[in-house]
Backbone as a ProteinNet text record, in pm:
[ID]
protein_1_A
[PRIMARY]
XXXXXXXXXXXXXXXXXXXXXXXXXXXXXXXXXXXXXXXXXXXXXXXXXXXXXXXXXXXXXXXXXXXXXXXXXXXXXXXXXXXXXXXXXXXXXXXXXXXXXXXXXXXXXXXXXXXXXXXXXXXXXXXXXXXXXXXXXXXXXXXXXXXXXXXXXXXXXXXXXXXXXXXXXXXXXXXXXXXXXXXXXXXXXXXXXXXXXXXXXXXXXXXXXXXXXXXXXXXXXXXXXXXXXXXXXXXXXXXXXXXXX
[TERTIARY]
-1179.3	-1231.2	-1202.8	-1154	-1149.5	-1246.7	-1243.7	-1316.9	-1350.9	-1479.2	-1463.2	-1484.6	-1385	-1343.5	-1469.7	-1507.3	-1637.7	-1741.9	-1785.2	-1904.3	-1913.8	-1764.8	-1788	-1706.8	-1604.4	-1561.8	-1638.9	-1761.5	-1828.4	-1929.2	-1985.4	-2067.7	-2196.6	-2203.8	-2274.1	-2272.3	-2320.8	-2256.8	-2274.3	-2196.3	-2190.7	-2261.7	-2345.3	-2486.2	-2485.9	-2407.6	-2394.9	-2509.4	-2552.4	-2665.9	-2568.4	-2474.7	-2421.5	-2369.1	-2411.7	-2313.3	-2182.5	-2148.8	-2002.7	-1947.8	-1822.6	-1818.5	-1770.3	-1811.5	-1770	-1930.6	-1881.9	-2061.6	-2006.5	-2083.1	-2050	-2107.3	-2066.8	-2052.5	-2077.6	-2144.2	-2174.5	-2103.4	-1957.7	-1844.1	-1842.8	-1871.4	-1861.9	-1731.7	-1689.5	-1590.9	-1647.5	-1580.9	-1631.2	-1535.1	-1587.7	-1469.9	-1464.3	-1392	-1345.1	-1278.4	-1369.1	-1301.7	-1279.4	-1174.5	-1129.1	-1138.3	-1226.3	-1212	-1106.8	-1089.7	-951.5	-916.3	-1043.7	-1009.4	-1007.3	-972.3	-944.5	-1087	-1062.1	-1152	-1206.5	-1301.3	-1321.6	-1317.1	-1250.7	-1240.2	-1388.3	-1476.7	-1577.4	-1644.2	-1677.2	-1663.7	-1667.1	-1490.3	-1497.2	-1516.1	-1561.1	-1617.3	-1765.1	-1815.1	-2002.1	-1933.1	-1859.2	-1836.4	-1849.3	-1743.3	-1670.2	-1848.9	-1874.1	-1994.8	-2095.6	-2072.4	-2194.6	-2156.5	-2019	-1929.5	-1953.9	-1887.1	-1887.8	-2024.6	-2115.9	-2208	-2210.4	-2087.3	-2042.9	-2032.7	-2050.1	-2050.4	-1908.3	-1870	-1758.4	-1777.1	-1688	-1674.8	-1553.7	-1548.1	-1481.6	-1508.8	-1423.8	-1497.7	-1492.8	-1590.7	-1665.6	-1511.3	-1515.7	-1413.7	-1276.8	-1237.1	-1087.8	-1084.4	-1273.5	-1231.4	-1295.8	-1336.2	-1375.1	-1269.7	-1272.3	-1222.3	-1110.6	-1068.1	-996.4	-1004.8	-919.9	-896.5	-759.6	-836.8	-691	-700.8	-564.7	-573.6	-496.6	-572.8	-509.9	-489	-457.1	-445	-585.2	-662.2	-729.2	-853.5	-898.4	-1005.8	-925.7	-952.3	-940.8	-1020.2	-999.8	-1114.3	-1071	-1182.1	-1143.4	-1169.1	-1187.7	-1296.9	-1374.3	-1440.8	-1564.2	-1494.7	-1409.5	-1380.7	-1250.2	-1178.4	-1070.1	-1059.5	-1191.6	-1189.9	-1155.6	-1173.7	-1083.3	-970.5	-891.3	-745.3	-715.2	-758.9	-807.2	-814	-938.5	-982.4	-874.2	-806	-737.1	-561.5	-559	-415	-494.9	-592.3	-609.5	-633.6	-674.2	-693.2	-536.9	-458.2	-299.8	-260.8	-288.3	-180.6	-227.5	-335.4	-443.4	-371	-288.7	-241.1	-363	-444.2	-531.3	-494.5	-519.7	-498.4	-625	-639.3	-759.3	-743.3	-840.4	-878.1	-986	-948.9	-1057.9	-1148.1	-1249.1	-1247.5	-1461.1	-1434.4	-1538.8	-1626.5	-1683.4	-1838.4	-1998.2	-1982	-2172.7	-2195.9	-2030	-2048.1	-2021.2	-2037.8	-2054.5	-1877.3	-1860.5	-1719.4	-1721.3	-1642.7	-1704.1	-1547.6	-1524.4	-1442.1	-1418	-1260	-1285.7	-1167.4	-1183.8	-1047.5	-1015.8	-887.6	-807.2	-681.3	-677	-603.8	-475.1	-382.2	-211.1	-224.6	-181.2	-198	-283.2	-406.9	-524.5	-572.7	-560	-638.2	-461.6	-375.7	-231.3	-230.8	-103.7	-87.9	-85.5	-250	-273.4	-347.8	-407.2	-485.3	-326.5	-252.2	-152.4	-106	-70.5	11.4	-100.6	-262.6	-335.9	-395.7	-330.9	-387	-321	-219.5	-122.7	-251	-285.6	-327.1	-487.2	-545.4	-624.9	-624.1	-489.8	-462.2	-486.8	-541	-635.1	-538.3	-561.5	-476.4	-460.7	-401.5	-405.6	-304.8	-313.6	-254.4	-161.6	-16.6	20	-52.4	-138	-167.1	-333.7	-320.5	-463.6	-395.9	-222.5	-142.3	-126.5	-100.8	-101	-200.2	-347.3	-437.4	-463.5	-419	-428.6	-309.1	-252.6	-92.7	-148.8	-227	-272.9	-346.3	-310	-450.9	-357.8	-384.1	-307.9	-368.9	-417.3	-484	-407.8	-414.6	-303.7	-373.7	-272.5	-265	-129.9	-137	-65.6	-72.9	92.1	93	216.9	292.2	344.1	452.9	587.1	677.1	798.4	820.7	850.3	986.9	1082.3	1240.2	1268.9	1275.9	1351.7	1508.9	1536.9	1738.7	1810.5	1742.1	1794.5	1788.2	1844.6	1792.1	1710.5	1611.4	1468	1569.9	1609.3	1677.1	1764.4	1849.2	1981.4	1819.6	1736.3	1677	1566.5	1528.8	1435.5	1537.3	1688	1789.4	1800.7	1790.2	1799.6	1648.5	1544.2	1429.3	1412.2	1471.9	1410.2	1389.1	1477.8	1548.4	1329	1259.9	1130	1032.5	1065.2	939.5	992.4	973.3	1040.3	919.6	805.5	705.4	664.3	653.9	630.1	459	404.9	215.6	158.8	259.4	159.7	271.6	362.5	492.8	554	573.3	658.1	706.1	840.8	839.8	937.4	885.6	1005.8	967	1097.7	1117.8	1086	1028.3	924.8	1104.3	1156.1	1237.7	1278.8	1368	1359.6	1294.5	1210.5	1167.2	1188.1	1162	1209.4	1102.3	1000.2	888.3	915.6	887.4	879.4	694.9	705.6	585.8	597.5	489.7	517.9	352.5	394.3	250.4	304.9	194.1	228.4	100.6	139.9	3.3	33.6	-16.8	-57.5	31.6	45.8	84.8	256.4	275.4	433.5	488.5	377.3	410.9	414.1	355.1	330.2	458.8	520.3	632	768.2	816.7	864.3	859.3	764.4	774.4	840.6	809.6	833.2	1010.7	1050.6	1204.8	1236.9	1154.5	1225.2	1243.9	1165.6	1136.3	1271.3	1299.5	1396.3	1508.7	1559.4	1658.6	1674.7	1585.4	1538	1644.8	1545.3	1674.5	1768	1838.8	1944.8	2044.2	2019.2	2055.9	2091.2	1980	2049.7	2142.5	2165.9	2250.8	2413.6	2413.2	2524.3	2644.9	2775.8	2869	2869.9	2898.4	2951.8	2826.9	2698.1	2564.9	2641.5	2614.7	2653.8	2752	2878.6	2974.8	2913	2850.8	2810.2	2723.6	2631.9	2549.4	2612.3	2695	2809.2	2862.6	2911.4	2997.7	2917.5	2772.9	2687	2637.9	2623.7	2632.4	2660.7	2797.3	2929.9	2969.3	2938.8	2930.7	2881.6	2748.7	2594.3	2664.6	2702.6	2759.2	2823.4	2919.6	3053.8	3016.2	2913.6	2867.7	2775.6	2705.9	2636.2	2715	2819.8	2909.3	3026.8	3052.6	3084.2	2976.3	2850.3	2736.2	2804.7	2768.1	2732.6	2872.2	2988.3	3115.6	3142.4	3060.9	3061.5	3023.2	3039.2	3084.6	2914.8	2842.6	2712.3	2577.1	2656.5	2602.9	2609.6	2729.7	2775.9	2676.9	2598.9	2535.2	2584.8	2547.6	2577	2674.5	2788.6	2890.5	2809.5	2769.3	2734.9	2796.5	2713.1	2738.1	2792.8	2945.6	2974.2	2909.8	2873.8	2829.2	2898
2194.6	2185.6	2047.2	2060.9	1927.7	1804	1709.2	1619.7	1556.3	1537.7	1449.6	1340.9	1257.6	1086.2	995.3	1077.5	993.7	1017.3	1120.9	1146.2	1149.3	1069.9	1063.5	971	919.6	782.2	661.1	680.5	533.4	534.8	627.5	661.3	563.9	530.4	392.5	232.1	188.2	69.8	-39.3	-111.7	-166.5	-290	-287.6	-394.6	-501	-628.3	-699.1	-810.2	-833.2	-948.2	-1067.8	-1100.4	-1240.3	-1298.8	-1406.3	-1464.2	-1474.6	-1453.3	-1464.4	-1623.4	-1651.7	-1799	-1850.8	-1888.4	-1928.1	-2033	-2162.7	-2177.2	-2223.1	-2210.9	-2159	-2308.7	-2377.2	-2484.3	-2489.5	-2572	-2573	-2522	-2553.3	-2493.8	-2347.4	-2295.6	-2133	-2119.9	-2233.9	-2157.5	-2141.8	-2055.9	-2044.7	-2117.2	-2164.4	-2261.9	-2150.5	-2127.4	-2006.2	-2092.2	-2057.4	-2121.6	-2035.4	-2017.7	-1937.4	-1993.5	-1923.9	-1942.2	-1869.8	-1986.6	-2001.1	-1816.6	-1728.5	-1604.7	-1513.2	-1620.7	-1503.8	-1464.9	-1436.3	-1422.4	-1236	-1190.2	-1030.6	-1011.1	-900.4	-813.3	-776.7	-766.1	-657.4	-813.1	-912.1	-1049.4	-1093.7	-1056.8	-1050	-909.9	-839.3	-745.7	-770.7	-824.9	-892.8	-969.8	-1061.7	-1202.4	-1040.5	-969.6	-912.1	-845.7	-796.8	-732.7	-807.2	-939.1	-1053.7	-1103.1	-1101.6	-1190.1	-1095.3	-999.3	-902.3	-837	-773.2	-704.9	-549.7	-487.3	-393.6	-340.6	-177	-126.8	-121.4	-104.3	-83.2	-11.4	103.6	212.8	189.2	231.8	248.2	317.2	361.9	370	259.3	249.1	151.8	182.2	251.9	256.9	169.6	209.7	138	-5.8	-36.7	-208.9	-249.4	-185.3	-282.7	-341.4	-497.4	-569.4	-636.2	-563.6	-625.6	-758.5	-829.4	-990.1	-1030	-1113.4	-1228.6	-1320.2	-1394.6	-1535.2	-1623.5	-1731.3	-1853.6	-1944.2	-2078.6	-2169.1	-2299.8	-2397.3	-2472.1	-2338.8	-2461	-2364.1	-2371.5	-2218.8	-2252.9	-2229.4	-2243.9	-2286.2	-2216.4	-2105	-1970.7	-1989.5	-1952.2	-1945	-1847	-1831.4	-1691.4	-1535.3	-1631.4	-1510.2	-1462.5	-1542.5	-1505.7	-1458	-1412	-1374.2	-1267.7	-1163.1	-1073.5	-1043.3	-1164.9	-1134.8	-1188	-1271.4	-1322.5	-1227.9	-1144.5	-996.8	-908	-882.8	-797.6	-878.4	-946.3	-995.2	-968.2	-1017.5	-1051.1	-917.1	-763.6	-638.4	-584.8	-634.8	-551.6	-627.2	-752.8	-833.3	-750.8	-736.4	-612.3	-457.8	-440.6	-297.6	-223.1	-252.7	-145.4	-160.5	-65	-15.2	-26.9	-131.4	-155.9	-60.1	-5.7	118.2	84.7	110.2	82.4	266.5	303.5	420.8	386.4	448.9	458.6	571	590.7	682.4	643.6	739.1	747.6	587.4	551.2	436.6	297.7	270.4	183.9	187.3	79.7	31.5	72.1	121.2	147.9	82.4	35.9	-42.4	33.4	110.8	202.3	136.3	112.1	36.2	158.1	201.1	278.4	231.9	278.3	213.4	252.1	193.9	300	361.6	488.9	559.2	575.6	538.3	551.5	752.7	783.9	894.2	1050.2	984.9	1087.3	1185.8	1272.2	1381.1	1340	1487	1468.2	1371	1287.9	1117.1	1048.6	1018.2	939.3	983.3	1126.1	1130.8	1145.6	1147.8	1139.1	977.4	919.8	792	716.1	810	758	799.1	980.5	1032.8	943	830.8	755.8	653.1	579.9	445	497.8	323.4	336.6	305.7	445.4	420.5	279.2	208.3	55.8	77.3	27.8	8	-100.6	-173.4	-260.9	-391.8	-403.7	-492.5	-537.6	-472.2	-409.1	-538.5	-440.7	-484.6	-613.9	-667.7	-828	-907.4	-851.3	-910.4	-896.2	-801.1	-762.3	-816.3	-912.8	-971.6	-1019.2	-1111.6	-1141.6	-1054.5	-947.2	-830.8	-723.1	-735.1	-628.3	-477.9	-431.2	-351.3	-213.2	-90.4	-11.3	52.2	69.8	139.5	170.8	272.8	358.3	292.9	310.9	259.3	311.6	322.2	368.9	292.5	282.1	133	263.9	191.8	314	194.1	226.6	136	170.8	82.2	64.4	46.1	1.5	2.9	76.1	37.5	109.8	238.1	327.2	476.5	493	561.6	551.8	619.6	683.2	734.3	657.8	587.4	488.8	330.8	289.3	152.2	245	363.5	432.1	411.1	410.7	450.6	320	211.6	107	14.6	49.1	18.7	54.2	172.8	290.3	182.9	111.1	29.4	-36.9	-90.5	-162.2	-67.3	72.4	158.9	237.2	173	252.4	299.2	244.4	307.6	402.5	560.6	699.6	716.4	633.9	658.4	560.6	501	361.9	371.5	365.6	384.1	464.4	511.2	597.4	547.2	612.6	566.4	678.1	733.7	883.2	856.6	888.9	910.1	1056.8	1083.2	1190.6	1211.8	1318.3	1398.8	1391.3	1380.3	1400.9	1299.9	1167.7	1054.9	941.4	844.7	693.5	626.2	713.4	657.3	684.5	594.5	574.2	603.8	624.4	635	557.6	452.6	379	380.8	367.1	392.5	265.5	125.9	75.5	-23	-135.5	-269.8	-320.5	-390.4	-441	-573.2	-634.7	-761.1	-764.1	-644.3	-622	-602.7	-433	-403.8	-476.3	-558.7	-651.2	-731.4	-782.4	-884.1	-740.8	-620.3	-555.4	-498.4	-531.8	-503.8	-626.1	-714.4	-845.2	-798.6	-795.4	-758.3	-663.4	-535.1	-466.3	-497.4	-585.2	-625.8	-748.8	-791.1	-866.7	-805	-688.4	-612.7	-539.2	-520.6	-401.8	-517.4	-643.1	-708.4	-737.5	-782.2	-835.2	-716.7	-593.4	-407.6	-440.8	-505.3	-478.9	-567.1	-714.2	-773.8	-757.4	-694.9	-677	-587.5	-641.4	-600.6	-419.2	-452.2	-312	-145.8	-221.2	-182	-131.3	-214.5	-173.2	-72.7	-109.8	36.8	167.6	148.5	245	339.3	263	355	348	285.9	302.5	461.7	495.9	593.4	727.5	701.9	817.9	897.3	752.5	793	830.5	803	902.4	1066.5	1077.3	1193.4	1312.8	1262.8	1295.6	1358	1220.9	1241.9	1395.1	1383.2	1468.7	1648.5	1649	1756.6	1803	1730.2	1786.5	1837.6	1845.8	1833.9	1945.5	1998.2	2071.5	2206	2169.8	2310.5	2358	2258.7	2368.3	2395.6	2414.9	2467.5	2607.7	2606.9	2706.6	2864.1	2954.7	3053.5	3133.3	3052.4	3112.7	3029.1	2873.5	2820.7	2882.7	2961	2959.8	3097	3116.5	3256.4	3347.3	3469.5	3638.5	3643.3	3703.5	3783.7	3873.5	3882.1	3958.1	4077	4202.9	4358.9	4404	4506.2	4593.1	4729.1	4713.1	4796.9	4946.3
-1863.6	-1728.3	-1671.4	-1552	-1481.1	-1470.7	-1470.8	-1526.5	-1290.9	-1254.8	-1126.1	-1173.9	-1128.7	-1128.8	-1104.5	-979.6	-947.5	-1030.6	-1067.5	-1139.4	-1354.1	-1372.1	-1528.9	-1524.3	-1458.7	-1481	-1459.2	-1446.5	-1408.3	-1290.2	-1249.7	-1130.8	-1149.7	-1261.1	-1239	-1220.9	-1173	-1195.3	-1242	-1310.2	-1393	-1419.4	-1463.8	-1468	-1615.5	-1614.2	-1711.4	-1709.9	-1813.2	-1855.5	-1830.8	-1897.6	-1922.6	-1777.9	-1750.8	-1579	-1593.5	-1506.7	-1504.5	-1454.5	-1538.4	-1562.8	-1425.4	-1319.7	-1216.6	-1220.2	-1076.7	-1047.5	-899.5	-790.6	-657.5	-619.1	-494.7	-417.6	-290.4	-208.2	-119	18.1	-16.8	56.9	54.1	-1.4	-36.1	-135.7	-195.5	-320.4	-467.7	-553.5	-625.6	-741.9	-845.4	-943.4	-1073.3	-1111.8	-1198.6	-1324.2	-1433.4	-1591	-1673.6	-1700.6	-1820.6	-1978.8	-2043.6	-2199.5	-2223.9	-2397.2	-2431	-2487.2	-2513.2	-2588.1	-2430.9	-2318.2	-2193.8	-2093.5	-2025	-1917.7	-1917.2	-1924.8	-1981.1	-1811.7	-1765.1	-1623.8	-1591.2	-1697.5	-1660.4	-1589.8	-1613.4	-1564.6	-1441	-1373.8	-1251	-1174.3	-1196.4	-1160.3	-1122.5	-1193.5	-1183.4	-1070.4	-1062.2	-952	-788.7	-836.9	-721.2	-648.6	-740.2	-648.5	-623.7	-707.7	-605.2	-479.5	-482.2	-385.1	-258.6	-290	-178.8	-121.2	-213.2	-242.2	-207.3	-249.2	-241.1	-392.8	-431.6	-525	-579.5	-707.1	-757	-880.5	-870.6	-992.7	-1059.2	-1183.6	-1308.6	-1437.5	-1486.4	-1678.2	-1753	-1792.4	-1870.8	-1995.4	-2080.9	-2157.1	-2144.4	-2010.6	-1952.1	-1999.6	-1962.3	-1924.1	-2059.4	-2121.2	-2253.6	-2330	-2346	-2408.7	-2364	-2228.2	-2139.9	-2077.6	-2084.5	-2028.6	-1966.7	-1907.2	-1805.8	-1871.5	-1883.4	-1928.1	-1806.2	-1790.8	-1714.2	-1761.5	-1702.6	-1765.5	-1679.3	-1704.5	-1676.1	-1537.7	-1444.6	-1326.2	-1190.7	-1140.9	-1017.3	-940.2	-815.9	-718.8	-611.3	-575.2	-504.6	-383.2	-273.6	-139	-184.5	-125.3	-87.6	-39.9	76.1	170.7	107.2	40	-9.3	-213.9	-250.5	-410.9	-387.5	-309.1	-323.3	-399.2	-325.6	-311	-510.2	-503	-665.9	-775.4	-740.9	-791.4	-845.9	-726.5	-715.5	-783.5	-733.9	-851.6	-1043.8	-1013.3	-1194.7	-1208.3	-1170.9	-1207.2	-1197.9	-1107.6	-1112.4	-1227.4	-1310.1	-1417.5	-1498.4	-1483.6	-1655.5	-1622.8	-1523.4	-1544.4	-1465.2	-1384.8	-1327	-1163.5	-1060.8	-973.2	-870.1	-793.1	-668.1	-600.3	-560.5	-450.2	-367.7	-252.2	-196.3	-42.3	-82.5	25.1	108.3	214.3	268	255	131.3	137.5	169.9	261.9	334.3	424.9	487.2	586.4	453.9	389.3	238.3	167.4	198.7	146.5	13.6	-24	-229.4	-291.1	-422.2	-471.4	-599.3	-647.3	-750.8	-817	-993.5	-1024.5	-1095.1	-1104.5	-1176	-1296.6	-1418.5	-1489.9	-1474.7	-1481	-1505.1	-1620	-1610.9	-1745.3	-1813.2	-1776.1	-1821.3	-1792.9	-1687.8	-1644.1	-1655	-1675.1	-1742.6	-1632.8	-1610	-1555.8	-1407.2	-1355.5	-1223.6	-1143	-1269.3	-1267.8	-1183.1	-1247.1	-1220.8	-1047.7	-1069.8	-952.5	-784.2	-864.1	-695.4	-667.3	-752	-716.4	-564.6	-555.6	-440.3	-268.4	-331.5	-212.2	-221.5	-302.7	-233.2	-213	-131	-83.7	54.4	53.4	181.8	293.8	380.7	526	606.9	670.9	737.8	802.8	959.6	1088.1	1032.9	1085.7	1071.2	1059	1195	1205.8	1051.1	1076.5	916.4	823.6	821	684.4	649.3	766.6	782.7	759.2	727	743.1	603.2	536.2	373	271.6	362	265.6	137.1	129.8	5.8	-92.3	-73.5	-183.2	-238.2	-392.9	-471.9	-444.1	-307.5	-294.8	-277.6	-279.9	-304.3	-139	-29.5	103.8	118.4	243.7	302.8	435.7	509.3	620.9	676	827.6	871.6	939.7	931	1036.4	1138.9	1263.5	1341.7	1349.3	1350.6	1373.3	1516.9	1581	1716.9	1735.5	1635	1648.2	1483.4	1370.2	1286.7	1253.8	1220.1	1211.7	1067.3	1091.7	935.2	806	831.9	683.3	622.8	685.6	643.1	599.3	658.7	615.6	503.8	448.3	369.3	226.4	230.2	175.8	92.7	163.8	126.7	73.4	147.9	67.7	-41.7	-105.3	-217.9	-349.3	-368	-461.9	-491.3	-402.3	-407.1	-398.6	-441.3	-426.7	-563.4	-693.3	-787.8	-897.2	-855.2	-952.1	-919.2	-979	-850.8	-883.9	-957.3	-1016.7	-844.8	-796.5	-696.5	-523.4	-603.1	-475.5	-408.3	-298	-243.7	-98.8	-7.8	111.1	136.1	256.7	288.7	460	530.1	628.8	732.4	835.9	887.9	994.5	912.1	972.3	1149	1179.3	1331.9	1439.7	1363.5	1373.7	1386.9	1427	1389	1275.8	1264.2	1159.8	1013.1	912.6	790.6	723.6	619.7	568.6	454.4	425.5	291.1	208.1	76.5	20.7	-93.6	-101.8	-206.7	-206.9	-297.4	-281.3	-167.3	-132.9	22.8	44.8	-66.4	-63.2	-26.2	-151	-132.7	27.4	74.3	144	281.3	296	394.6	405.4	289.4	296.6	320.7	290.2	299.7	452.6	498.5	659.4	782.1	696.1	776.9	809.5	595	607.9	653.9	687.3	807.3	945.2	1005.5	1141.4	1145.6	1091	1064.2	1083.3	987.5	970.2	1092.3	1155.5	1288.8	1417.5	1393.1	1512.6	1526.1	1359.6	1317.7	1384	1335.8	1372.9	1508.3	1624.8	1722.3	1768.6	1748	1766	1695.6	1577.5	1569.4	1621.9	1641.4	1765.4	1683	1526.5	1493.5	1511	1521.6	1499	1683.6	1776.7	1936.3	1925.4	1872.5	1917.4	1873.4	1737.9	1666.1	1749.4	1829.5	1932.6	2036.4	2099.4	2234.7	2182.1	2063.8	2054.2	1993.8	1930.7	2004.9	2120	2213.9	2321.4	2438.6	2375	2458.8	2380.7	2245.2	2189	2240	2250.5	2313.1	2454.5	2494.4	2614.1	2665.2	2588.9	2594	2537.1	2409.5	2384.1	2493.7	2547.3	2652	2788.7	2811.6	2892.1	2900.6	2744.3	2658.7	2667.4	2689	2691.5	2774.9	2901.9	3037.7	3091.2	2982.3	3057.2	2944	2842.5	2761.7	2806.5	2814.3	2851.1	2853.5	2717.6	2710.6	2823.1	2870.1	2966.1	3076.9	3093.1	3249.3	3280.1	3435.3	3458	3493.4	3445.4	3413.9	3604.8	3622.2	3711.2	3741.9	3839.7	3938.1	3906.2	3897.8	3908.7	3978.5	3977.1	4101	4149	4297.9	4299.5	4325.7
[MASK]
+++++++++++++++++++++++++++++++++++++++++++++++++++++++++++++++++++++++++++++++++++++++++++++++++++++++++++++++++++++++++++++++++++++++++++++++++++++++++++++++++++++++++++++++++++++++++++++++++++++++++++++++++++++++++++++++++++++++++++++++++++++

């Protein structure tokens, strides 16, 4: 029987006795020390839901015994542990999620290969939707979303063709072009995808300045031209001859 994610992977949450090794400053950063046997995830997980004060699910199983290692402390902001969070859970191999139940931001980590099969392949269908402008605001966060880029001079299938090469993990990544469209669909971490848009917007203008990129649509749109031109002399364009009477 199918197992729900939410209700046996961790529907509780995760309530540790020991503090977590940070100690917080008047500035609002937090100073982060790693012992030498590694820093335990379940750790910053205590930080993440003090920081934030938002719930976060997992299986307890996944993360036992799990650690980051750094080297000396660093010294986080407040507003920016997130982004912290979320790099040190993608180096451990787990997957940030983020969805909105009952109005309440909820925070769900997923392992790679941890949950096999149809675990792996729906982790895609819960990255969190984000507007461009969202995306930009999420550059720094290993957070896994879905987002949409519409090309104004390149055509989406020929720049999808050439992205494919940076969307090669199929458990986190994908990017396919909406048929008949100028829009792309991309599903990946936030951080990537953010810098992968920049290089399309780039590529998008470079597209229109170039001379060979111009003929290329000069001579569509004389094609265009000419087939349309070609209808209405076609025999099935032309209207029905009048009946003798």
């Amino acid at each position: 029987m199918r197992t729900n994610w939410f209700a046996a992977a961790g529907l509780a949450l995760a309530a540790f006795a020991a503090p977590a090794p940070s100690q917080a400053h008047a500035n609002d950063d937090l100073t982060i020390e790693c012992p030498a046997e590694g820093l335990e995830l379940t750790a910053l997980v205590t930080m993440a839901r003090d920081v934030t004060g938002e719930p976060f699910f997992f299986d307890e199983r996944e993360l036992k015994d799990v650690r980051v290692r750094f080297t000396g402390k660093m010294v986080v902001p407040k507003a920016k542990f997130m982004a912290f969070f979320d790099f040190c859970a993608h180096s451990a191999d787990f997957v940030p999620l983020e969805t909105m139940e009952a109005g309440t931001r909820v925070h769900l980590l997923r392992k790679l290969g941890g949950q096999g099969g149809r675990g792996q392949t729906a982790l895609k269908t819960l990255a969190r939707i984000v507007e461009l402008a969202e995306l930009q605001q999420l550059a720094d966060r290993w957070l896994l979303v879905t987002t949409t880029y519409s090309c104004k001079n390149l055509p989406a299938r020929e720049l999808v063709t050439t992205l494919q090469l940076y969307f090669a993990d199929s458990a986190t990544e994908a990017i396919r072009n909406v048929e008949g469209t100028d829009t792309i669909i991309m599903t990946g971490f936030a951080a990537n995808l953010a810098s992968l848009v920049k290089m399309c917007d780039r590529l998008d203008v470079e597209a229109a300045s170039s001379p060979s990129f111009g003929r290329t649509r000069t001579l569509e749109g004389r094609i265009a031209a000419l087939e349309a031109a070609v209808a209405k002399l076609s025999p099935a364009a032309a209207p029905p001859a009048p009946k003798g009477k």
